[in-house]
C-alpha positions as CSV (number, residue, x, y, z in Angstrom):
1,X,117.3,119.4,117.9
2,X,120.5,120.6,116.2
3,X,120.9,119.3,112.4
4,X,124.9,118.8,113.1
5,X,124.1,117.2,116.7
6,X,125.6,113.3,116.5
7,X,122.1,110.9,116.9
8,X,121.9,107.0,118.1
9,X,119.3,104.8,116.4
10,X,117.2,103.1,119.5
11,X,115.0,101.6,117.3
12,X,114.0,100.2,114.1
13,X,110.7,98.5,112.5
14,X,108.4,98.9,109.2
15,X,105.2,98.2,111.5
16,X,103.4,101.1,110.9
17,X,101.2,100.9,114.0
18,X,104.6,100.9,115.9
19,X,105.7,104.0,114.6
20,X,102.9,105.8,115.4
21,X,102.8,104.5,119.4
22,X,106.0,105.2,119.9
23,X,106.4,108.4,118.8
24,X,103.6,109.1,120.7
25,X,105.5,107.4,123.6
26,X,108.8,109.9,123.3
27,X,106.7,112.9,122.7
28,X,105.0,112.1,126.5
29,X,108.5,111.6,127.9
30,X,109.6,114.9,126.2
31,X,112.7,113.2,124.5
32,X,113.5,114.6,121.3
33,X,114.3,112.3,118.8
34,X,114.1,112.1,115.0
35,X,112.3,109.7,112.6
36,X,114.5,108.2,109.3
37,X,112.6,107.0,106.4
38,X,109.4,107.5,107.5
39,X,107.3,109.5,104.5
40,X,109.1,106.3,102.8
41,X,107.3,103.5,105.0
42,X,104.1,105.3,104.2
43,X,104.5,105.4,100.3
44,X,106.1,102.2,99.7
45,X,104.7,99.6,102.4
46,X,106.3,96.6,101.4
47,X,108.1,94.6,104.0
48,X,111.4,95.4,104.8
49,X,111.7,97.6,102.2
50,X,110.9,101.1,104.0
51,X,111.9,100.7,107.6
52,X,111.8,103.7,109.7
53,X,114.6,104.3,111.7
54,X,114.1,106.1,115.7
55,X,117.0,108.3,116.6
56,X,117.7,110.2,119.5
57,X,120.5,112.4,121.5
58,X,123.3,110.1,123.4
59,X,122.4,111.6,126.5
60,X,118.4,110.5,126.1
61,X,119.1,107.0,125.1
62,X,118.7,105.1,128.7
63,X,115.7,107.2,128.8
64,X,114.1,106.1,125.2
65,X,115.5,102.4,125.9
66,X,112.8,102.4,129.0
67,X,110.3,103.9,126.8
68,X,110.6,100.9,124.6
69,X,110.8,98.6,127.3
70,X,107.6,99.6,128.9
71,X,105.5,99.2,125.7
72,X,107.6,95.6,124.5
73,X,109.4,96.5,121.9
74,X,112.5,96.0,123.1
């Protein structure tokens, strides 16, 4: 994915367990997307205090919102 290419946050949380199933979940569904914060959430796990953003292209968001849908995070 381009660095200077404009990305939409679909998803936030500091749930660990989270993180790892849906990036799992994207990665399946071949939608690119970036994670914010998340070597952060691993150091410093203290709620709310390292939450790890999911960002993705504009034209994959419909796509990633389903993603979340079907596992209940949305």
């Amino acid at each position: 994915m381009p660095q200077d290419e404009e990305l939409v946050t679909v998803y936030e949380t500091d749930m660990q367990g989270r993180v790892a199933v849906l990036k799992m979940a994207l990665q399946n569904e071949g939608i690119p997307f970036l994670c914010d914060n998340e070597v952060l959430s691993g150091v410093l796990p203290i709620d709310g205090m390292a939450v790890v953003s999911f960002q993705v292209r504009p034209c994959d968001v419909e796509r990633a919102g389903r993603v979340l849908d079907e596992l209940g995070f949305a």
